[in-house]
N, C-alpha and C positions, 0 to 999 in steps of 0.2 A: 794265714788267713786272719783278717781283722772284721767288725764284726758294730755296724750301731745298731742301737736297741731301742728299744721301749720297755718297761716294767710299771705296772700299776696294781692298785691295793685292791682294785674292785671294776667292776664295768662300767664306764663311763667316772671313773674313780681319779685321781689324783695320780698325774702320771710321772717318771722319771725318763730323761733321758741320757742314754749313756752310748761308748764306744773301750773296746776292749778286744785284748789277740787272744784271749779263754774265755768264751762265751758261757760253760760249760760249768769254770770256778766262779764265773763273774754270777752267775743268779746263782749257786751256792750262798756266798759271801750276801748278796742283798738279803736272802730267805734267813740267813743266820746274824745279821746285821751288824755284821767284821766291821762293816765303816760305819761309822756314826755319823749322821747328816741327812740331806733332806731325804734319800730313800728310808734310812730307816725310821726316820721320826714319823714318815705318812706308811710305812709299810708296804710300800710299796717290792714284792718280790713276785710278779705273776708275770712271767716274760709272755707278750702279748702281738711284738712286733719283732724281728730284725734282719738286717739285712748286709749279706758276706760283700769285702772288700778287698782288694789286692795288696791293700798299702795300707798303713797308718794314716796316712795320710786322708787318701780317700774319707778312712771312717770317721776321722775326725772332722772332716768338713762337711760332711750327713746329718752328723752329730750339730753342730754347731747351727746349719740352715735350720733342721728341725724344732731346734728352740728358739729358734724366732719366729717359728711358725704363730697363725692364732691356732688357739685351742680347736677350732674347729677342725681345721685342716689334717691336724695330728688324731681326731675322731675318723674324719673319713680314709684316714690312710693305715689305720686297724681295722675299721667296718670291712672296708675292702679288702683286705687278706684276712682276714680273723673276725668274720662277722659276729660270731660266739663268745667273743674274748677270752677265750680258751687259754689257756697254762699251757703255750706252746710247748716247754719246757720236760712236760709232765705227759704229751701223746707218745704212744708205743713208736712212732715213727718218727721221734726226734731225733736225730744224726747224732747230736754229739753227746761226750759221757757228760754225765751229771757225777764227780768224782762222791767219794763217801766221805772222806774228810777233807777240808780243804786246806792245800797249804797257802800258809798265808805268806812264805816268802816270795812266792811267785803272782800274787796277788798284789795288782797294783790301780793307784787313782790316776786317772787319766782327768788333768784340767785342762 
């Protein structure tokens, strides 16, 4: 399963977008700021949007439409699943593991 995202530092905050096959290490890794760049520099670790794919593929061209989005559009397509902006991440009913440490050889950037 592959997997694009959203991560933001705050509610209507400075947003990231990403795509990744461990959703799970992947906001680990943003919360602990493993990669250095624009998620970590805006803080951005509060997973807020995502959405499962079949393929690599797939999530990578989610990922890419998404950020050519305007800023608006990427507002209303959190409002509308996540009106809260909730730390998906962090409800009891999040599916996947949030690991306790992460390994970082398995942990990769997707450009």
């Amino acid at each position: 399963m592959f997997y694009t995202y959203i991560v933001t530092n705050k509610r209507n905050g400075t947003l990231y977008t990403g795509h990744t096959d461990n959703l799970g290490a992947r906001v680990q890794a943003h919360r602990q700021k493993i990669f250095k760049g624009f998620s970590a520099k805006y803080h951005c670790c509060r997973l807020v949007w995502f959405q499962p794919f079949a393929t690599r593929d797939e999530a990578f061209k989610k990922e890419r439409q998404i950020k050519e989005w305007q800023r608006k559009w990427k507002l209303e397509l959190i409002e509308l699943e996540n009106p809260e902006w909730l730390d998906i991440s962090m409800l009891p009913t999040w599916p996947l593991p949030i690991p306790c440490e992460l390994d970082i050889s398995k942990a990769r950037i997707e450009r």
